[in-house]
C-alpha positions in Angstrom: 60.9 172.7 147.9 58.3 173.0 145.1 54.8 171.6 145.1 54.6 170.8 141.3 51.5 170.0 139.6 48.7 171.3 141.7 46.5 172.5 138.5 46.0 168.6 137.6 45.3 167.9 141.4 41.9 166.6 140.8 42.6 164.0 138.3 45.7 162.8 139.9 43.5 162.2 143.0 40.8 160.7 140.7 43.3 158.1 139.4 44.3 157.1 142.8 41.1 156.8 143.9 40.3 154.3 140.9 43.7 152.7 141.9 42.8 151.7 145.5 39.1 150.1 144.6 40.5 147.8 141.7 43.4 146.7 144.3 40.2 146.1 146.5 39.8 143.1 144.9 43.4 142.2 145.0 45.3 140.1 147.9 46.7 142.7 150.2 50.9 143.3 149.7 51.7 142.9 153.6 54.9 140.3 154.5 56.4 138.0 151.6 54.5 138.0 148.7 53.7 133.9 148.4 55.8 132.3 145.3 53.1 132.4 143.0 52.2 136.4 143.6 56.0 136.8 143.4 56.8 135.0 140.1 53.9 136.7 138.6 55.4 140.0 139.6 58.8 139.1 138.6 57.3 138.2 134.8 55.7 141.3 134.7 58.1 143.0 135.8 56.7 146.0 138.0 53.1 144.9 137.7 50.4 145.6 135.1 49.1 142.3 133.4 51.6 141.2 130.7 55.1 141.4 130.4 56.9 144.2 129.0 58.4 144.9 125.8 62.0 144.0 125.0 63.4 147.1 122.5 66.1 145.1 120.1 67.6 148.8 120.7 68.9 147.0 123.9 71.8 144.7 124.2 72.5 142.4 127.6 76.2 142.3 129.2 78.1 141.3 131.9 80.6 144.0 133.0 84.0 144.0 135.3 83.1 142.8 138.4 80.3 140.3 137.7 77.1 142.8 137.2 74.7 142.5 134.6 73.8 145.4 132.4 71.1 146.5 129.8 72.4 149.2 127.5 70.7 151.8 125.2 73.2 153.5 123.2 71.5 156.2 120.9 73.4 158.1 117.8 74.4 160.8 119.7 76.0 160.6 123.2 76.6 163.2 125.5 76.7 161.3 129.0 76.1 158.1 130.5 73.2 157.7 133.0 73.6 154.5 135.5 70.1 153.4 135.7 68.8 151.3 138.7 65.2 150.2 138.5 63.0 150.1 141.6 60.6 147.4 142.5 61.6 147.1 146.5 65.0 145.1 145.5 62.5 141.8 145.3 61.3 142.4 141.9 61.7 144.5 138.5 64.2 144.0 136.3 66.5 146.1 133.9 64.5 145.2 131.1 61.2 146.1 132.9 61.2 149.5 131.2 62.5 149.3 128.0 60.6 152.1 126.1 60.9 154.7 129.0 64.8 154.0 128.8 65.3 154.4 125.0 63.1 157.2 124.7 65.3 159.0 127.7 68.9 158.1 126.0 67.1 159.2 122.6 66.0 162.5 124.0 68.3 163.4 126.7 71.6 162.2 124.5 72.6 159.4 127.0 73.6 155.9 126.8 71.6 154.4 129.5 73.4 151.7 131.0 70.4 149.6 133.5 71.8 147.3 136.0 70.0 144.0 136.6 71.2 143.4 140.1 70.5 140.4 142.2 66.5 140.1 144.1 65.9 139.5 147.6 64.7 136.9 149.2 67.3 134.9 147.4 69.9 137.3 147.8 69.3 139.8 150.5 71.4 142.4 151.6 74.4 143.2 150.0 73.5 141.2 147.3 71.8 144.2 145.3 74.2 147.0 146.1 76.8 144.9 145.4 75.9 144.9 142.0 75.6 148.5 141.4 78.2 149.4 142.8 80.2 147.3 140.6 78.7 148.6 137.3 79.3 151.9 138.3 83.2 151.2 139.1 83.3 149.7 135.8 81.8 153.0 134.5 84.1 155.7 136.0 86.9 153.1 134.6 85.8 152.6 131.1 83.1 154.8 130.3 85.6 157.1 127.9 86.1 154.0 126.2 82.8 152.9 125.6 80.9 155.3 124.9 83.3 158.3 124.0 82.5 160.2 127.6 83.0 160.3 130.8 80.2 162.6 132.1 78.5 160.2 134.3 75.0 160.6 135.6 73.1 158.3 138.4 69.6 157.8 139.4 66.4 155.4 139.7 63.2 155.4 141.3 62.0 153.4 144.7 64.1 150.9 145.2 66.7 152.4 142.9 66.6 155.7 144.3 68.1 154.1 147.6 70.6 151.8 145.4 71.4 155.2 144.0 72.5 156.9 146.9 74.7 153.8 148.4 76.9 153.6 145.6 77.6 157.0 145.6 78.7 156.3 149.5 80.2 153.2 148.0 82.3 154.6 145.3 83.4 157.6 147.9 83.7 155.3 151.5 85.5 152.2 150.0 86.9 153.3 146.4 87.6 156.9 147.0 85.6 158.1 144.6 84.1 161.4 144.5 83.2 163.7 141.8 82.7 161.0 138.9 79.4 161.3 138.9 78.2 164.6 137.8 74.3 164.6 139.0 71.7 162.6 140.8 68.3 161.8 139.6 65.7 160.1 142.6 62.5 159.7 142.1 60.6 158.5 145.2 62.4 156.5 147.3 63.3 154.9 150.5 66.4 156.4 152.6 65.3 154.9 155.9 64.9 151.6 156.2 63.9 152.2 160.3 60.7 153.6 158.7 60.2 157.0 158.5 56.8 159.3 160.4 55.4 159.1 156.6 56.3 155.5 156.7 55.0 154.4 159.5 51.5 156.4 159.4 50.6 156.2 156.3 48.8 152.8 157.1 46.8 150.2 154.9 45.7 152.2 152.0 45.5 150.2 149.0 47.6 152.3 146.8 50.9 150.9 145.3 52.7 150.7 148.6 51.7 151.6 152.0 53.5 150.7 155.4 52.4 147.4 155.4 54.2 146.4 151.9 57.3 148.5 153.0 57.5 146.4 155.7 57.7 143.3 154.0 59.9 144.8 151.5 62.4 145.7 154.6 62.5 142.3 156.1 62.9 140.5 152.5 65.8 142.9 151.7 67.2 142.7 155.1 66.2 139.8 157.2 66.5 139.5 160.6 67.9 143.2 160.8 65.9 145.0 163.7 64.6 148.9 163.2 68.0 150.3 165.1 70.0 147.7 163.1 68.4 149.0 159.6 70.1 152.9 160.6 73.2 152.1 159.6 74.4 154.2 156.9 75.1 151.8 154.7 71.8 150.3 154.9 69.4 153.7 155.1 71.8 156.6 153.7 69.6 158.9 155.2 71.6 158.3 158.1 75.1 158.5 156.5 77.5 161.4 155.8 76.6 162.8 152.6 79.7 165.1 152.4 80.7 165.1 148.7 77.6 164.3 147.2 76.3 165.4 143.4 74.1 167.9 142.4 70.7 166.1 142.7 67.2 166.5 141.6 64.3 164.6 144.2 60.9 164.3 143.3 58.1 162.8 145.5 54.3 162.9 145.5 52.1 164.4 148.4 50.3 160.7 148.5 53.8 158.7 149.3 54.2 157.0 152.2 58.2 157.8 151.7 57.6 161.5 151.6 59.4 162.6 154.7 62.5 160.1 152.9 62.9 162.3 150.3 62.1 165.7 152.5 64.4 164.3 154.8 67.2 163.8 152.7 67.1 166.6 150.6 67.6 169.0 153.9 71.0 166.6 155.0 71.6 167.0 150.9 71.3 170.5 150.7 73.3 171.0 154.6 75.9 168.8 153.1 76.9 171.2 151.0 75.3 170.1 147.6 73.1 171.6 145.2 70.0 170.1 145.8 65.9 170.4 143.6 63.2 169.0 145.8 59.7 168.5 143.7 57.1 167.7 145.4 53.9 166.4 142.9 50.1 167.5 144.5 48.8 164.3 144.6 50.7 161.9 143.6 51.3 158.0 144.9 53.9 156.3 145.0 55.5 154.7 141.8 53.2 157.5 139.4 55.3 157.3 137.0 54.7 153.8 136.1 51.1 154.8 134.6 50.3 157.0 131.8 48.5 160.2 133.5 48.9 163.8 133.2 51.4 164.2 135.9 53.7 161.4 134.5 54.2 163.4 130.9 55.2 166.2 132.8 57.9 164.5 134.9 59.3 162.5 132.6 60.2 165.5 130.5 61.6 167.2 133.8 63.9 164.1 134.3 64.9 164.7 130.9 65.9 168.1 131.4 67.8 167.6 134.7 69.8 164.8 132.8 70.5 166.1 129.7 71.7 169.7 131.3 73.2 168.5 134.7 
């Protein structure tokens, strides 16, 4: 484990601090969001107050198995990295982060292929996994086609990070699958849907998520699912055997309520017998990377340099 970032400490804390007085004045993000809090995060994708903007670098499909795609396909490919966006699997969207994406295939050489899988509470658990797994089948069987390679890459952040994980148990528990995915990129997210220590004391501080919003986020995804219920492994892959996993890079902030997720599964990683990066950012909330900031230049360009070399 590495604690990254600690030079910048005090304006990371700073920004945080500014975060949690202008959510003050904010309805708090406990249970279901109402429909109106919901749609407004839905159009905005992962918050901020406008929608994003749609690259025309970007085009829309439906692939093999019913998923929909968004894919970035620079001038040069290398690899293709199987994106899955966060937004605790009730909002976000593949075309929430258009710029981010293209600037990554761009830079990194990838096509970026972002899967716009199905929202809780109208489809709940397996809805959303469903999905991803299903564009990343169609990947390890056409990916040489499309887009002249077949070095596949996974990752996304939150939400996605999970998502991440349970297709690579997909792909290997149900498909037989192992090895077509070269390397793992998660950024932040939640392996234990039983609620982690971190979880569960991290308490009502008004940041982007805190116990009380994962909770909600839990019971959306998985309704009626009890704590011991939410263990199994192919709900929480904390929990799961991670025999024959990628190489993977983690990265969570000091100021996360899911910081023992990814300390967690980074050890069971690592045991497992893969090659394993843990970064740990002084500081930082959860979802950092979604503002501009010090800290956020710096990892972007480290997820950049653990995709393009993985």
């Amino acid at each position: 484990m590495m604690i990254t970032d600690e030079d910048c400490l005090a304006e990371t804390l700073e920004f945080n601090a500014r975060f949690e007085a202008a959510a003050a004045s904010r309805p708090p993000r406990g249970r279901a969001p109402d429909a109106d809090v919901l749609a407004l995060l839905r159009r905005n994708r992962l918050g901020g107050d406008a929608p994003p903007v749609r690259l025309p670098q970007a085009r829309d499909r439906v692939v093999a198995g019913g998923a929909q795609v968004r894919v970035f396909v620079p001038d040069r490919v290398d690899g293709v990295y199987l994106h899955l966006h966060g937004g605790g699997w009730v909002f976000g969207s593949a075309d929430g982060q258009d710029e981010k994406l293209w600037r990554l295939a761009v830079e990194a050489r990838l096509a970026v292929v972002s899967v716009d899988y199905r929202l809780a509470p109208e489809h709940p658990f397996p809805a959303g996994p469903d999905d991803c797994a299903a564009a990343a089948r169609w990947l390890v069987d056409h990916a040489e086609a499309e887009f002249g390679t077949g070095r596949l890459l996974i990752g996304g952040e939150s939400a996605g990070a999970h998502l991440s994980v349970l297709t690579l148990l997909r792909l290997r528990d149900r498909h037989g699958v192992t090895g077509a995915f070269r390397a793992a990129h998660l950024a932040f997210g939640a392996y234990d849907l039983s609620m982690t220590p971190s979880q569960r004391l991290f308490g009502s501080r008004r940041l982007l998520s805190n116990s009380d919003s994962l909770r909600g986020s839990y019971e959306m995804f998985t309704p009626g699912m009890s704590p011991e219920e939410r263990r199994d492994p192919e709900v929480s892959p904390l929990y799961a055997d991670l025999t024959g996993m990628p190489p993977a890079r983690l990265v969570v902030g000091t100021q996360d309520p899911l910081l023992d997720d990814s300390l967690f599964l980074a050890q069971r990683w690592r045991t497992a017998g893969a090659p394993v990066r843990l970064d740990v950012v002084a500081g930082a909330m959860h979802g950092f990377t979604l503002f501009p900031s010090t800290v956020t230049a710096r990892e972007q360009r480290r997820e950049r340099d653990f995709l393009a070399g993985a």
